[in-house]
N, C-alpha and C positions, 0 to 999 in steps of 0.2 A: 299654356302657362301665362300668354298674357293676361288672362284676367284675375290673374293673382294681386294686380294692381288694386284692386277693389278690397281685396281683403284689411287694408293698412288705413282705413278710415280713422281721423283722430276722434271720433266722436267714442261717447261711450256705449258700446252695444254688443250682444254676446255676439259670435265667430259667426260670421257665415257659412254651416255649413255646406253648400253645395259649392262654392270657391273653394274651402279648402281639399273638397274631393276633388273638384278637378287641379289640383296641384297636386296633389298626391297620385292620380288619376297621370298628369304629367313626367310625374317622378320615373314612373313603369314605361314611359312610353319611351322617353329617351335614357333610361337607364342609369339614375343619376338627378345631383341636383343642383348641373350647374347653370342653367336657364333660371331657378328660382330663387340663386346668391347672387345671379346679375341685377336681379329688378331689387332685390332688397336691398344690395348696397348701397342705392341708389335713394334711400329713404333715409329721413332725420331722424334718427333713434335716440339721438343726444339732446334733439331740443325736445322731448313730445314723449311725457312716460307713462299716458297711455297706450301708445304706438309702441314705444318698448314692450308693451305688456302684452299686445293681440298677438306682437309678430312674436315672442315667447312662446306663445299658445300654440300658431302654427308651423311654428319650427318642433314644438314637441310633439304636435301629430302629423309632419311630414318624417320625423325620424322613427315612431311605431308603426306606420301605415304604408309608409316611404319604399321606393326600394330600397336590395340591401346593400347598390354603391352609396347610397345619400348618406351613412354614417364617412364615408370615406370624404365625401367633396365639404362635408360637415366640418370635418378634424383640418380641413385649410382653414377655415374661417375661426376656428380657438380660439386663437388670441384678441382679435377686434369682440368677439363674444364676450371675453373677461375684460376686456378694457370699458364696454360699456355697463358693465355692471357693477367695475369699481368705479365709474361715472354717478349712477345713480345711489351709489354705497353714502357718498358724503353729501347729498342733496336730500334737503329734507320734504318729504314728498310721500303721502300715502302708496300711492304707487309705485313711486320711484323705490321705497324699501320692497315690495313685493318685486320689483323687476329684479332690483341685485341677487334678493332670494330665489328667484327664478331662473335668472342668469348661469348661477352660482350649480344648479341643480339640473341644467342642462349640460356641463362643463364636465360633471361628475358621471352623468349617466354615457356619456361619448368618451370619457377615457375610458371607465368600465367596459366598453363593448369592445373599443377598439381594442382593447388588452384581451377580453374574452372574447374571440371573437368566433366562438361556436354558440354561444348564447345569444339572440336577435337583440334586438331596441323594443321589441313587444314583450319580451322575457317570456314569451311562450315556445317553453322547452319541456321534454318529461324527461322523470329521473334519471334514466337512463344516460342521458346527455349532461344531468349535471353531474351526475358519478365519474363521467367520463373524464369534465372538465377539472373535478376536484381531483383526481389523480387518486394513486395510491400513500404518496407521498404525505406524510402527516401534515410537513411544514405548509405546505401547501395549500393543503385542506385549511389551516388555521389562517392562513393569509388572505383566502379566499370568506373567508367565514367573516374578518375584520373589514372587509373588502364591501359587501355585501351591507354590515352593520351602515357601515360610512353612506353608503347609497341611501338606503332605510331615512336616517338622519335628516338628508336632506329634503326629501320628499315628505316627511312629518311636520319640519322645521314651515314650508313652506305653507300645507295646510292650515296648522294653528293658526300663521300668519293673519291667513284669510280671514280665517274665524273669528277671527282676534278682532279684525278691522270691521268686519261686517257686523258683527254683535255691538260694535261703539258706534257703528254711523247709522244714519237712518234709513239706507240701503236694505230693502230685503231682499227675501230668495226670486219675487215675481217680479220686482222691476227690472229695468234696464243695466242700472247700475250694478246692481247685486248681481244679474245674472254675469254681468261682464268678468266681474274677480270668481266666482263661482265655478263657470265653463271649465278653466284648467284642471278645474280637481277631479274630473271627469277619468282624465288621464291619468291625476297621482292614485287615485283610486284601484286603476288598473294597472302599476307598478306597484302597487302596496302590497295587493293578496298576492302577487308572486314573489316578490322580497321576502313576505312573513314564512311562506312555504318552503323556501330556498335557504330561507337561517333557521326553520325545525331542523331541517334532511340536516345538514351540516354541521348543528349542534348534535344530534344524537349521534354523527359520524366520529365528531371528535370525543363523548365521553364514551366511544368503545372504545377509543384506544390510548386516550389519557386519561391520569387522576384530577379524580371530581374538583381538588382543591385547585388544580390550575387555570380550570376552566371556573372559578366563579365569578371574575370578573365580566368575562362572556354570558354569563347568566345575570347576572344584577344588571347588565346593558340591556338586553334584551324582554327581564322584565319592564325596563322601561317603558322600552318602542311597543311592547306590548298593550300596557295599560292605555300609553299615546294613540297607540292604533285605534283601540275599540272606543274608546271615547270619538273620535275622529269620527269613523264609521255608524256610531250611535248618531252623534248631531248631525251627519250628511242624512242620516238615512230619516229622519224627522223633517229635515225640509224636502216644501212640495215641489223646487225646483230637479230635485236629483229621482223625483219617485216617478215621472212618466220617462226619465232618460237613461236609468242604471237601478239595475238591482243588486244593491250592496250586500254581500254575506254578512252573515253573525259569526262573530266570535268564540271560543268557547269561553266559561265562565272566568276556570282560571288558566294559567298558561299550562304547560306541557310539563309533565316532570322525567326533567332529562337524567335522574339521577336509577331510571327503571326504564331500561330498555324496551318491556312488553307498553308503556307510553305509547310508541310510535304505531300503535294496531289500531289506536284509538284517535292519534291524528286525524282528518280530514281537511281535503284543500278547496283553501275557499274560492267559490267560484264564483268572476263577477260576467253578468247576462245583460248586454246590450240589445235593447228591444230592436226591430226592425226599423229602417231609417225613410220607410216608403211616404208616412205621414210628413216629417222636417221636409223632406226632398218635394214634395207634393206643395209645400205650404212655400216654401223659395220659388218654385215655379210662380206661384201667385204673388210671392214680391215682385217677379223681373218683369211682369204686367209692365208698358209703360204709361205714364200719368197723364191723367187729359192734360191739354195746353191751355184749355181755357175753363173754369170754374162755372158751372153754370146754377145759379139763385133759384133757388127753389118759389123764391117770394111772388106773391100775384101783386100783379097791377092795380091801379085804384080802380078799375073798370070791373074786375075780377072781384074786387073787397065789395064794391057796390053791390055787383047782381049774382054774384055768387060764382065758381067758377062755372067753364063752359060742359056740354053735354060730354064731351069724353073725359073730362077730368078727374081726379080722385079728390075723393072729398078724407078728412081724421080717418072716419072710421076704416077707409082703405087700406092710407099708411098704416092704421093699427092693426090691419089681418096681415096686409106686407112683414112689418116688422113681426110678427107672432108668428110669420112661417119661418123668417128665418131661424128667430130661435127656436120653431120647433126642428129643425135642419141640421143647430147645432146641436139641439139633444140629441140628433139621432145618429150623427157623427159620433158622439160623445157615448151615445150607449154601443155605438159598433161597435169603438175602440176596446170600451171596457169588457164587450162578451169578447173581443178577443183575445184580450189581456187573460180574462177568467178561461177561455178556451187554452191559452199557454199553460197557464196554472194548472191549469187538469191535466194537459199533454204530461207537465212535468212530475204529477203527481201520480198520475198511471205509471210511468215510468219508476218513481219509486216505488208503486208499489210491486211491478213485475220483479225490480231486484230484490224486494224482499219477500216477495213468493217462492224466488228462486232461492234466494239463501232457506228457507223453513223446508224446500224440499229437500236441501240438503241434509237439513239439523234432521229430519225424517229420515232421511236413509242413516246416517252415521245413527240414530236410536236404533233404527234397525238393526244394525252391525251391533249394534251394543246387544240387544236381546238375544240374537243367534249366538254371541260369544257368552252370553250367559247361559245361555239354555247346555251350550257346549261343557261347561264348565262344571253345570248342575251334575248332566252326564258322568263326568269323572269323578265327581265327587261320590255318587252313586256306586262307581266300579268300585270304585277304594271303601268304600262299608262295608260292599260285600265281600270285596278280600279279608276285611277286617273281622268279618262275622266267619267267614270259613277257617280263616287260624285261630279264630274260640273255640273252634269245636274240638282241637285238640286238647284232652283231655290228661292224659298220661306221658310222660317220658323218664329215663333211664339218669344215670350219673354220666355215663357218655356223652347225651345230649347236655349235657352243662358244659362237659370240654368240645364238645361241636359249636357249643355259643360260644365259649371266650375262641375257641378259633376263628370264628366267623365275626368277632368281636376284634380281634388282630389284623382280620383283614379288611374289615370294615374301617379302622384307624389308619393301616394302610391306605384302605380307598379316600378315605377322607385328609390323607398327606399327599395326596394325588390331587383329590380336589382342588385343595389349598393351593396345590403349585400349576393347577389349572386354572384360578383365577387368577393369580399373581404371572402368569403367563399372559391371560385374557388383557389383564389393567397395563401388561406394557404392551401386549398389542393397539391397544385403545390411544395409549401417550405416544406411541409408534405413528398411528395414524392420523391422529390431530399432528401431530408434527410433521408429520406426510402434506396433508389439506394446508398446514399454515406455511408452511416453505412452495406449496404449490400457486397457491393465493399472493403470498410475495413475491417471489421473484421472477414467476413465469416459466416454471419449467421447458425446457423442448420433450417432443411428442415420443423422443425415446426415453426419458427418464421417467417421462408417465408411464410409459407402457411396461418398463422395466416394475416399478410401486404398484401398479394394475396386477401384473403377474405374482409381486409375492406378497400383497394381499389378501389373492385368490389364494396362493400355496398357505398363508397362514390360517383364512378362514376354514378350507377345506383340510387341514392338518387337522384346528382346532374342533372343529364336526365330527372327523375320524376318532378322535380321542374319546368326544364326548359318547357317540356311539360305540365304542369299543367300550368303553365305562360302561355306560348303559348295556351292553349286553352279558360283562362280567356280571354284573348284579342281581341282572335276571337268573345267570346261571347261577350262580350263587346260591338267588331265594329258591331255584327248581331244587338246586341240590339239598338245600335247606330243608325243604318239603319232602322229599322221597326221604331222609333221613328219620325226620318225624314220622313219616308214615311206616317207616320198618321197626323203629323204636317201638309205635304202636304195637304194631302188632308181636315184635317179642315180649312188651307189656302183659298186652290179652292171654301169651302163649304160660307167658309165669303166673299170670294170674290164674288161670287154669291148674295151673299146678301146686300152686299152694292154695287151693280152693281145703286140700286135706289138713295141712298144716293148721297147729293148735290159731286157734281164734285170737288171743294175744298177740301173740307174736303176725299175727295176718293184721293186726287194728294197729299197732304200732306200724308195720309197716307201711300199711293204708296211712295212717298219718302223716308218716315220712313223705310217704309218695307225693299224698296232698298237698303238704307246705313245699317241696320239690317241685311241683306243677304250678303252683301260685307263682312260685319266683320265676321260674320260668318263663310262663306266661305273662309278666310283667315283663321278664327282658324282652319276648319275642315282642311287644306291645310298645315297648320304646324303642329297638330296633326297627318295626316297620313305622314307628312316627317318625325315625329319622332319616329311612329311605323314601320315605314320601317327601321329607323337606328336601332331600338328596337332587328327589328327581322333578320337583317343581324348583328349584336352582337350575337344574338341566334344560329343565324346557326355557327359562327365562333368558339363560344366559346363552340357548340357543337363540331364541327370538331375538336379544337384543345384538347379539352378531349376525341375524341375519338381518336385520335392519340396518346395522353397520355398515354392510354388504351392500346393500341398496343404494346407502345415500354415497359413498364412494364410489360405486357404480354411475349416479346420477352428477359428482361431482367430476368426476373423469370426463364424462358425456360434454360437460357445461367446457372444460379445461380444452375441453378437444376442438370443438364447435370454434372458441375463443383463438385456440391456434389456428384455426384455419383460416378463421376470420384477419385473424393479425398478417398471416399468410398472404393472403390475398390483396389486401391492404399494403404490406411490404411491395408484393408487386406490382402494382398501381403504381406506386407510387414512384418505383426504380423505374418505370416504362416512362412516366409522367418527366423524370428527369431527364431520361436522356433524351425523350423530343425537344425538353427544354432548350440541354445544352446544344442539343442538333439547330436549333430554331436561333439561339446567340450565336450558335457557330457562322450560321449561314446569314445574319444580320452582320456580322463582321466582314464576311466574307465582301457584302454586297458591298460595305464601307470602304474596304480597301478596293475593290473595282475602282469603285467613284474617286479614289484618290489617283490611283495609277491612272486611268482616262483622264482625269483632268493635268493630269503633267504630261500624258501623250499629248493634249492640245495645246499644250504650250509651246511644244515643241516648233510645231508649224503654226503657229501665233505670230502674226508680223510683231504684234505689238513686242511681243520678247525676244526680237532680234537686238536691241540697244540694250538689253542684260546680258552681262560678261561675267567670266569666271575664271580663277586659277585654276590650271592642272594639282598643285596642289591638294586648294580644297578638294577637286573631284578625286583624285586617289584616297581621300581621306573617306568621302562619300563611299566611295564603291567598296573601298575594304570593311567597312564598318556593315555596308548591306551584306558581303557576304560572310560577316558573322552572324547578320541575322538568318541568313536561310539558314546554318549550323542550329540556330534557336528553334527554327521555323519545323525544321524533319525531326529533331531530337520532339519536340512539341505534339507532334504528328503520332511520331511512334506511341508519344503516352498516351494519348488520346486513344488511339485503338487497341493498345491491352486496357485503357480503364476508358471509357466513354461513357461515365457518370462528370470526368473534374475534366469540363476541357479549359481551364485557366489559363494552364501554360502553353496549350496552344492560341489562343485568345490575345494572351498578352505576345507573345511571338510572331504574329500575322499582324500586331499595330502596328508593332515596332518595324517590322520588315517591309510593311505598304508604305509609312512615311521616310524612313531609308532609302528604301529602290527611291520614291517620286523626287526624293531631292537628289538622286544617283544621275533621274533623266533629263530635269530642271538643269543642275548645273552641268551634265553634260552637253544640252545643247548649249548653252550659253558658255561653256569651253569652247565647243565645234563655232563660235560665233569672232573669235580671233585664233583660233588657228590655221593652217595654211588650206588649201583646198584642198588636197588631198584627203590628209587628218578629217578636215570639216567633213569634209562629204561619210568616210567614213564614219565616223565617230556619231554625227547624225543616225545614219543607217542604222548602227547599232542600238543609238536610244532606241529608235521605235523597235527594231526589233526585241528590245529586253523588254518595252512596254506591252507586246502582243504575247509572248512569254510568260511574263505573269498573269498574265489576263486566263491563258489556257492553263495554270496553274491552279490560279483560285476556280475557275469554273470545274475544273479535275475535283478540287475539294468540297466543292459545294452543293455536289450532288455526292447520293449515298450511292449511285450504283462506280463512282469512280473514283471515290472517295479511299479506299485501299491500293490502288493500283497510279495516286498524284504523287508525282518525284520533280523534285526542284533542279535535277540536273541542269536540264536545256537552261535554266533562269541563269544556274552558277554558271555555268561556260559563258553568256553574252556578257556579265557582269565581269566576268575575268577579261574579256575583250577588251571591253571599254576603261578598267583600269591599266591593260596594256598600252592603248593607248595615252590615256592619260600620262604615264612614266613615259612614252615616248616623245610629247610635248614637253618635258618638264624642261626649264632650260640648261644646258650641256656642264653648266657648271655645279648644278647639283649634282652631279656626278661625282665629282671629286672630296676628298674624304677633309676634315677637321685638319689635319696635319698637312695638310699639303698646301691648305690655302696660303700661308705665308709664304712659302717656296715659290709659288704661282706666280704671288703678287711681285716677287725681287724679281722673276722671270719677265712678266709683264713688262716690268719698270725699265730693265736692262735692254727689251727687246723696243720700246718707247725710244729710251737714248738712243741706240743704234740708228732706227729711223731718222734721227730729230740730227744726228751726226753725218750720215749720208745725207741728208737732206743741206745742211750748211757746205759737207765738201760739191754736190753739186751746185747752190747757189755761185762760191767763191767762183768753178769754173765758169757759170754764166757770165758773173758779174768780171774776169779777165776778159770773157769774149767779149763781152757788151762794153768794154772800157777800149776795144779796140774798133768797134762796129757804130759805137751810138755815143753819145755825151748828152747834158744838159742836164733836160726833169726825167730821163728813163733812168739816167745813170744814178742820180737824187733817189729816185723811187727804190732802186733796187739796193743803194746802201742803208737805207732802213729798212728793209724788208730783214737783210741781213742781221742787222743790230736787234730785230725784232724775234730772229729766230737764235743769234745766240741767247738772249737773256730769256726762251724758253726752253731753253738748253739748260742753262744752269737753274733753271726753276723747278723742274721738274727731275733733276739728281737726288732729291732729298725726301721723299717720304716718308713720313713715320705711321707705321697702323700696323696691329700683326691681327695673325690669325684669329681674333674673339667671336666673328660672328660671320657666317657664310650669304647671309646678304649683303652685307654692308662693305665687304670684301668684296663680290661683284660685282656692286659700284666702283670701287675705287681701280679692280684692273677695267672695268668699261669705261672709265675717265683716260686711265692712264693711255685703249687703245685709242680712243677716237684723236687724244692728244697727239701719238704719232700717224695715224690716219693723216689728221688736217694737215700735222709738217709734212706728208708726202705729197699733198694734194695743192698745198700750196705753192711745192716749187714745179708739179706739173704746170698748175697753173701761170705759175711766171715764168714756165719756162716757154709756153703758149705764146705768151706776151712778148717775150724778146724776140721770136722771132714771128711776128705779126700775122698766127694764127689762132690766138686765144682774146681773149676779153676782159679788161679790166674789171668785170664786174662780179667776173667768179674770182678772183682776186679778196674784193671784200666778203662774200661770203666766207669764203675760207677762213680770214681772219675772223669772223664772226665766231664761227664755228669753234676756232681753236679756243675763240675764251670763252665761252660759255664749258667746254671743256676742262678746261681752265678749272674756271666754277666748280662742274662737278667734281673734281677732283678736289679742290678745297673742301668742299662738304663732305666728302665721304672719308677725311681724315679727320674733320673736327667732332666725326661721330665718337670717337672713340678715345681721341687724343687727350692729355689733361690740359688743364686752361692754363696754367704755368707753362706750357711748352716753348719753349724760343723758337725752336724750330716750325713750328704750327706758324708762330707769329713771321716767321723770315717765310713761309709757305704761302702766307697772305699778304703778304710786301711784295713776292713773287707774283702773285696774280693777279693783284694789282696794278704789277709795270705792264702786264702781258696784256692787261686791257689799255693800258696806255698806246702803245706798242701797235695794237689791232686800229685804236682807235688813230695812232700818226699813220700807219698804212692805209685804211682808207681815206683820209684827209690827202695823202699826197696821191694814193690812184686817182680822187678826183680832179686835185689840181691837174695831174699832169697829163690828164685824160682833156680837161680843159686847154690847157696851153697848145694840147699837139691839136683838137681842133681847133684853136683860131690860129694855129699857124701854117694850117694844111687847109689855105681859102683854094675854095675850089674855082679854076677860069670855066665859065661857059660858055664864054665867045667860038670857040672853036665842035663845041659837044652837037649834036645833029638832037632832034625830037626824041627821035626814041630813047636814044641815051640820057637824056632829060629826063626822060620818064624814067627810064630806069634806075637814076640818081637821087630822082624824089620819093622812087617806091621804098628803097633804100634808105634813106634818111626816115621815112617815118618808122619804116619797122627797126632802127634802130631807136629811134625817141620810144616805143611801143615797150622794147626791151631797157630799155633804160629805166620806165616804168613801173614793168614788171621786177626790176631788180632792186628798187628802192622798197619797194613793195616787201620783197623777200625781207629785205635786209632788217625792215622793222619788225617784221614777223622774228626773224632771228633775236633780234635785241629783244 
C-alpha cells in the first residue's frame, strides 16, 4: 500500500494502472481499506482538483475491485467525502464541477450497497439474487426500482459531463488531458449495462403486478436514461481512447415494451468485455525503468564534423535502418495484438455460433415432434372416415330405429348435460388451482399444506380422468349398442322385404319410398350424431391433455415449492445455530469483562495504595444488599437463558450489573475493614477475597458450556451475606435505636450528664472543705474557680432544646452531651490527683480543653435544628461561651500556681550528695520534656 503515494500526482495523466492494482491488490491482503484512508487523508483534495479527480477514480476502482470490507471502512469516511465535494460544488473549475459530480456519485453508489448489501460494488449479480433482494413484497420492489433509477441518474449525469467538457476544449480522446477525464468512464460504463439490466428485471416485475397507468411515470423516466444511455454508449464507442480498453455493448433500437410481458424473451443483457490487462501491465514495467542521470549528446565533435566519424561509428544511413526496425517492431507488436484481438473475435463468434447450432437442433427436434404428431393425427382422421364410410353402408332401418335415435338423442343431451357440468367442474378446478399456485407463491405455505393441495389435486385429477373415461366408455357402449340395433333392424328389413316381395308393386314402391326418405333422415341424423361424437371426443382428448399438463406443471411447481422449503429450512437453521454461537461468544465476552472487573477490585484489596481509602458501614450494607439483588437478577437471567438460548440479554444485562455491584461490594469492604477494629478488619478482609474467588468460580462455571447448566450463585450469596453481617455489626450502636426513641434517649443522656456534672461539684466542695483545712494560698485560689467553672457548666448544660428529627444529628448532640459529663468526671479525678500531690496540673488543662470543645459540639448539634429566634439557643451560646471563659481562667490559674509553687519550693543542694543531683537534674528535665509535650497537646486541643 505504500506506493499508493504515487498514484495522487497533481499532474494531468490517465491512472496508473499497476498502482492502482496493487492497492486493490492491498485491499485483499489486509482485508479492508484502512492502510489506503490513512495515506489519503493525508493529501490536499481541497486545494488541487485535479487530485480531487484521480483520487475519485481510484476510490471507484478500489470499491468494484476492492475487498468486500472496503465498502464498510468507505461509509467512515461519508461525510469528509460530501463536504469535499460541496467544496468543489461552489468553485468554479472545470474539474472541480466534475469532482462534486463525481463526489456526489460515489456517495450514492456506497449508501446503495451498504443498504443492499447482497448486491457487490461491481453489480455483478445474476437474477436470481436480484429476485431475492426485490423480495415478494411489491412496495419494495417499487422502492428498489426508484432506488436503482437515482443510481442510473448519477452515473449519466456525470458521463455527459465529461462529454460535455471534452467536446468544448481542445482535449482529445489521445492526449493526456482527455485521457485523464475519460479513464473514469471506464467504470461508469460498467455500472451502466448492470443498472440498465437491473431496471428491465424490475420494471417488467412491477407491471405484472400493478396497473400500466401507475407505472408510467417509471416508464417516461426510464425512457429517458435510455435514450441518455445509448447515445452515451454510441459517442464512448467512436472514440479511439475506449476501442483498445472496453468493448461497449449496443443497445437495442427501441426500449423494451413493458406494457407485453412476452418483451422480456427478447431482452438481452449487455455485456461489457475487458480485454486482457498483460500489454498496460507490460508497458508500466517499462515506465518504472529508471532514467539515466546523466543525458548523453548524440552530437560529434569538430574533429568528427572534419574527417567523418571514426571506423566503429554509425553514419544516417544506420540510424535510418535503426529507427526502420523499430518501427518495424512496432508493426509487429501491433499486428500481434490485432491477430489476437481478431483471434478473441472468432473465439466469441464460434461460441455463438455453437449456441445457435444448438438452439436449430432444437427447433429440429421440436419439428420433429410436430411431424410424428401430425402423422398421428393423420392416422385418426383416417380411422373416423372409415367409421364414417362403414355407417353409410347402412342402408335400411324400421320406425323403431327412429325412437332408438331420439332415445339415444335423450341420452346423448343427457351426456352432453354431463359434459357441460364436466367442464364447469374442470374451469373451477383450474380457478381452484391457480388459487392454490397464487396463495402458494405468496405466502409460503408449510410442507403440510402442500402436501395436503398435492393430494386433492391428484384426487381431483384422477376423479376428473375417471369421469372422463367412464364417459367415454358409456359412449362406445352406446355406439356398439347402436350398431347391433342397426344390424338387427337390417336384417328384419331384408326378412320383410322378402316377404313383400309378393305384395301388389304399388303398395311395395310406395313403401320403398317411405322407406327411402325414412333412411335419408335417418342417415342424416346418424351423420350429425357421429359429427357430434367426434367433437364429443376430441373435447375429451383435449381436456384430457390439458389436465394432464395441469398435472404436470403442479407437479413441477410442488417440486420448486418443496426444494424452496427445504432450502428456507436449512437456512432457518444456519442461521438459529449461527445465533446462538453468537449469543454463546457475547456471553462469554461478558463473562471475560466481569472477571477483569472482579480481579481488579481483588487487587485493590491488598493494594497498599488503597489502605488511606475508608468507607461507612452504611454505604457497604447498601453495597452488599443491592449485590444480592443482583444474583436474584443474575439465576432468574440464567434460567432464561437456558429454556431460550437464542436472547441471552437478560442475562447480559444481569452479569453487568452484578460484576460492578460485587467489585464495589469488595472496594468498599475493604476500605470498611480499613477503620474498623481488628478483629471485624481481619475478618471482613477475609471475606472480600473470599466473595472475590467466589465469583471468579462462578463466572468460569458459566463460561464454559460443559458447566454452564450445573453454575449456582449460592456460595457467592452466602459470603455476600457475611459480609453485610458484618457490615450491620460495625454499624454504630445508635443506629439501633428506632425514630421515637431518640428524644427519650437524648432527656436520658442529658439527665445522666447532670447527674455526673452534680457528683462531680458535691465531690469538688468535699475536696475543696479538705483543702481549705490542709492547704491555702494559689491551690485554694485554683480550686474555687475550678468550682465556679463547674457550676456554671452545670447550669449550662440543664437546657437543651433539639427533638427527635434526624438520627445523626441526635447522635451528636448525646455524644456532646456524654463527653460533657466524661470531662466533669475526669476533671475532678484529675484535681483530685492534684490536692493530694499525685496527679499533674497539666492533665488539669486538658481536661478543661476537652470540656469546651464539648462544650462546642454540643452548641452545634443544637443549632442544627433549632430555629434562629430561639432565646434558649441564644442563652445555649452565652452558656458556652462562659464555659470557655471558665477553661480558659483554669488554665491561666493551673499555670500561675504551678509557677508560684515552683519558685516557692527553691530547692537547697548544699546538703544533696552527686547522685541525688543527678537524680534531681534527670527529673527536672523530664519534667520540662512533659511540660512540653503538654503544651503541645493543649494546642493541638485548641
Amino acid at each position: 500500500m505504500l506506493s499508493s503515494q504515487k498514484e495522487w500526482q497533481s499532474s494531468v495523466i490517465a491512472s496508473l494502472m499497476k498502482t492502482t492494482t496493487g492497492i486493490i491488490l492491498g485491499t485483499h491482503r489486509e482485508k479492508g481499506a484502512y492502510t489506503f484512508w490513512s495515506y489519503a487523508l493525508g493529501f490536499p483534495l481541497a486545494s488541487s482538483s485535479i487530485l480531487s479527480w484521480k483520487f475519485c477514480h481510484v476510490l471507484h476502482k478500489v470499491l468494484r475491485d476492492g475487498h468486500r470490507n472496503v465498502l464498510q471502512d468507505c461509509m467512515r469516511h461519508h461525510g469528509s467525502l460530501v463536504e469535499v465535494g460541496k467544496l468543489w460544488t461552489h468553485l468554479h473549475d472545470r474539474y472541480g464541477q466534475l469532482v462534486a459530480l463525481y463526489t456526489k456519485l460515489l456517495c450514492t453508489k456506497m449508501e446503495f450497497h451498504a443498504k443492499h448489501s447482497e448486491i457487490p460494488p461491481n453489480l455483478e449479480v445474476t437474477d436470481e439474487v436480484l429476485e431475492r433482494t426485490a423480495g415478494t413484497d411489491i412496495n419494495n420492489v417499487f422502492q428498489l426500482t426508484v432506488e436503482v433509477f437515482d443510481y442510473m441518474d448519477t452515473e449519466l449525469r456525470l458521463a455527459e459531463t465529461v462529454i460535455r467538457q471534452l467536446n468544448t476544449s481542445i482535449a482529445i480522446s489521445t492526449l493526456t488531458s482527455g485521457q485523464c477525464r475519460l479513464a473514469p468512464l471506464i467504470q461508469v460504463i460498467q455500472d451502466c449495462s448492470h443498472l440498465y439490466h437491473f431496471t428491465v428485471k424490475l420494471l417488467f416485475k412491477l407491471h405484472a403486478c400493478l396497473p400500466a397507468d401507475t407505472l408510467q411515470g417509471h416508464r417516461d423516466r426510464f425512457h429517458d436514461q435510455f435514450h441518455s444511455l445509448k447515445t452515451f454508449f454510441n459517442k464512448a464507442r467512436d472514440m479511439l481512447y475506449f476501442k483498445r480498453l472496453i468493448q461497449i455493448p449496443k443497445l437495442p433500437d427501441a426500449p423494451p415494451n413493458f406494457l407485453h410481458a412476452a418483451s422480456l424473451a427478447k431482452h438481452v443483457k449487455p455485456v461489457v468485455v475487458i480485454p486482457d490487462e498483460d500489454e498496460p501491465e507490460q508497458q508500466d514495467d517499462d515506465d518504472d525503468e529508471p532514467e539515466p542521470l546523466i543525458e548523453v549528446s548524440d552530437q560529434l565533435d569538430i574533429f568528427d564534423q572534419a574527417f567523418g566519424p571514426p571506423n566503429g561509428g554509425f553514419d544516417d544511413r544506420d540510424l535510418q535502418i535503426e529507427s526502420l526496425k523499430r518501427d518495424l517492431e512496432l508493426l509487429r507488436a501491433e499486428l500481434e495484438r490485432v491477430k489476437a484481438e481478431a483471434q478473441r473475435y472468432i473465439t466469441q463468434l464460434k461460441s455463438q455460433i455453437n449456441s445457435l447450432e444448438a438452439e436449430l437442433e432444437e427447433q429440429r427436434a421440436q419439428k420433429q415432434r410436430a411431424l410424428v404428431e401430425n402423422e398421428q393425427l393423420r392416422m385418426e382422421l383416417e380411422a373416423t372416415r372409415r367409421r364414417n364410410a362403414e355407417h353409410e353402408s347402412l342402408q335400411t332401418t324400421f320406425i323403431e330405429a327412429e325412437k332408438r335415435s331420439q332415445a339415444t338423442e335423450q341420452r346423448y343431451n343427457k351426456l352432453k348435460e354431463k359434459h357441460t357440468e364436466l367442464v364447469a367442474s374442470h374451469a373451477e378446478l383450474l380457478r381452484k388451482s391457480a388459487d392454490t399456485v397464487k396463495m402458494l407463491s405468496a405466502t409460503q405455505q408449510t410442507q403440510e399444506e402442500v402436501e395436503r393441495t398435492k393430494q386433492q389435486l391428484s384426487f381431483e385429477v384422477d376423479r376428473i380422468k375417471q369421469e372422463a373415461d367412464m364417459k367415454l366408455e358409456e359412449q362406445k357402449f352406446e355406439m356398439d349398442k347402436l350398431k347391433r340395433d342397426l344390424e338387427e333392424k337390417l336384417a328384419e328389413v331384408m326378412r320383410i322385404k322378402a316377404t313383400l316381395q309378393s305384395s301388389e308393386k304399388v303398395s311395395v314402391h310406395l313403401s320403398m319410398t317411405a322407406l327411402q326418405a325414412e333412411k335419408e333422415r335417418l342417415m342424416r341424423s346418424v351423420t350429425e350424431k357421429e359429427a357430434e361424437l367426434s367433437s364429443l371426443r376430441q373435447a375429451a382428448q383435449v381436456q384430457q391433455s390439458s389436465l394432464q399438463q395441469e398435472r404436470e406443471r403442479n407437479s413441477r411447481e410442488l417440486g420448486e415449492l418443496q426444494s424452496k422449503l427445504q432450502e428456507k429450512t436449512s437456512l432457518e437453521d444456519k442461521m438459529k445455530q449461527k445465533l446462538l454461537e453468537e449469543q454463546f461468544a457475547l456471553l462469554q465476552g461478558t463473562i471475560t469483562e466481569a472477571e477483569s472487573i472482579i480481579q481488579d477490585a481483588a487487587a485493590k484489596v491488598d493494594d497498599p495504595l488503597h489502605i488511606r481509602c475508608t468507607s461507612s458501614p452504611d454505604y457497604l450494607i447498601s453495597r452488599a444488599e443491592a449485590t444480592l439483588g443482583s444474583i436474584d437478577k443474575v439465576k432468574k437471567g440464567h434460567a432464561d437463558y437456558l429454556s431460550n438460548m437464542g436472547d441471552a440479554g437478560g442475562l447480559l444485562r444481569a452479569l453487568t450489573q452484578f460484576s460492578h455491584l460485587a467489585a464495589d461490594t469488595i472496594i468498599n469492604g475493604s476500605a470498611t475493614a480499613h477503620m474498623a477494629p481488628t478483629d471485624h478488619a481481619d475478618r471482613l478482609t477475609e471475606n472480600c477475597r473470599s466473595c472475590a474467588s467466589q465469583i471468579l468460580d462462578y463466572l468460569k462455571d458459566l463460561k464454559a458450556k460443559t458447566t454452564l447448566q450445573r453454575a449456582d450463585p449460592a456460595s457467592v450469596r452466602i459470603i455476600v451475606q457475611k459480609i453485610l453481617h458484618l457490615g450491620q455489626e460495625l454499624r454504630p450502636k445508635g443506629m439501633d435505636i428506632r425514630q421515637d426513641e431518640l428524644g427519650d434517649l437524648v432527656d436520658k443522656e442529658m439527665a445522666a450528664t447532670s447527674a455526673a456534672i452534680e457528683e462531680a461539684v458535691r465531690r469538688i466542695d468535699e475536696m475543696m472543705n479538705q483543702a481549705r483545712k490542709d492547704t491555702s494560698g494559689i491551690k485554694l485560689e485554683v480550686n474555687e474557680r475550678f468550682v465556679l467553672f463547674l457550676d456554671s457548666a452545670i447550669r449550662i448544660h440543664t437546657v437543651p432544646e433539639f427533638y427527635a428529627r434526624n438520627s445523626r444529628w441526635t447522635e451528636g448532640l448525646i455524644s456532646a452531651a456524654k463527653a460533657v459529663g466524661w470531662g466533669a468526671t475526669e476533671m475532678v479525678e484529675s484535681a483530685d490527683k492534684v490536692v493530694l500531690h499525685t496527679g499533674k496540673y497539666e492533665e488539669l488543662i486538658v481536661c478543661s480543653h476537652e470540656i469546651a470543645a464539648s462544650t462546642a459540639q454540643l452548641v452545634a448539634a443544637s443549632k442544627v435544628k433549632a430555629d434562629r429566634s430561639s432565646k434558649k439557643l441564644s442563652v445555649l451560646q452565652q452558656a458556652s461561651r462562659h464555659v470557655n471563659e471558665m477553661a480558659a481562667n483554669v488554665v491561666a490559674s493551673t499555670k500561675t500556681g504551678q509557677e508560684h509553687l515552683e519558685d516557692k519550693d527553691t530547692m537547697d543542694f548544699s546538703g544533696m550528695s552527686l547522685i541525688k543531683l543527678r537524680k534531681e537534674e534527670m527529673e527536672s528535665q523530664v519534667s520540662h520534656e512533659l511540660s512540653d509535650f503538654w503544651t503541645v497537646f493543649e494546642q493541638i486541643a485548641c
